[in-house]
N, C-alpha and C positions, 0 to 999 in steps of 0.2 A: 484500532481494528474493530473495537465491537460498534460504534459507529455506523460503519459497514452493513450490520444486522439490519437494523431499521431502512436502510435504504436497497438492501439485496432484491428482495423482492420488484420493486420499481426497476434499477438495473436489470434485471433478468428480463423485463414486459418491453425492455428497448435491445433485447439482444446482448448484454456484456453480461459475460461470469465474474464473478467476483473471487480472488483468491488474495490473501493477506502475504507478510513475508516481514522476517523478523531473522537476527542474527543469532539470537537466543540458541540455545541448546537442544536438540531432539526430544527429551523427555520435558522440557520447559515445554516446550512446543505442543505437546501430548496434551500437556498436565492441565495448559493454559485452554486449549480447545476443547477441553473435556469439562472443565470447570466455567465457562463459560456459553457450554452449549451451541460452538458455532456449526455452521453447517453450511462451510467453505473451506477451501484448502488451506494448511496455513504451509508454509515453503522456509526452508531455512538458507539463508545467506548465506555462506558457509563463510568466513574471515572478510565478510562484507564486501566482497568481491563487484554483486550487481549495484550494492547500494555507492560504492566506492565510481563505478563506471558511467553510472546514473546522473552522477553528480549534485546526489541528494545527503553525503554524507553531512552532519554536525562536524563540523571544527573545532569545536567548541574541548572537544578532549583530542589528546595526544596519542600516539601511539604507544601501548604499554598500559595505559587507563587502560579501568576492565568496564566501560564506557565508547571504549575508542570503535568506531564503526557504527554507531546509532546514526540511525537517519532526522534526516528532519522530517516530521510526520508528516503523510502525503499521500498521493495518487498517482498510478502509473496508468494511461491507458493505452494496449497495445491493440493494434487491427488483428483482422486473421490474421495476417502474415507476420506478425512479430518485430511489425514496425511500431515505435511511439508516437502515436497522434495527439498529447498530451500530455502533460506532466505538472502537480502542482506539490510543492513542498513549501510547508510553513520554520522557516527557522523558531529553534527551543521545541521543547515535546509538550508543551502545555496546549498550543493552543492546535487546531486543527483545521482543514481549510475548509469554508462554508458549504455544507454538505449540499444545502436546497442549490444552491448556483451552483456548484460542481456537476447535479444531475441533470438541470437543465443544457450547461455548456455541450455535458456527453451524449444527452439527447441529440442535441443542432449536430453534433460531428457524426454521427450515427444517422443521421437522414439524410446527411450531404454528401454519404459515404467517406470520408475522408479520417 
């Protein structure tokens, strides 16, 4: 999510808002955005519901792991209308999907309105 930061700006000059989203706890959620100075929305999952529907959930843990519901780290990009024109998740949390092509791909869909 802090990733996000360095390229928010760029994002914003082609039109997307950027808001983050994590399964974590409310006051995680505070704690994390306050200590990191973000200045986007961060959204809580609530029992990983959207990450679960998405189909970006890790398999990787079971249900019952205090693990189970983590995503694989990624990008949703929705249009106005709250459709997905995009989607990238990298399996394991280590690595993250290459920021610089990510921006350009959401550039091209954002000029071709799509």
């Amino acid at each position: 999510m802090v990733q996000l930061v360095s390229h928010q700006e760029e994002l914003a000059n082609i039109g997307i808002a950027v808001a983050g989203m994590t399964y974590d706890a409310t006051k995680v959620l505070a704690d994390f955005h306050a200590a990191e100075n973000l200045n986007y929305p961060l959204l809580r999952d609530q029992d990983a519901q959207h990450v679960t529907a998405l189909g970006i959930r890790s398999e990787e843990y079971e249900e019952g792991h205090r693990a189970y519901g983590i995503p694989h780290p990624g990008v949703i990009f929705l249009d106005g209308e709250g459709v997905i024109r995009a989607k990238y998740a990298v399996p394991g949390y280590r690595q993250r999907p290459p920021f610089d092509a990510l921006v350009e791909h959401l550039r091209g869909l954002v000029a071709s309105g799509s």
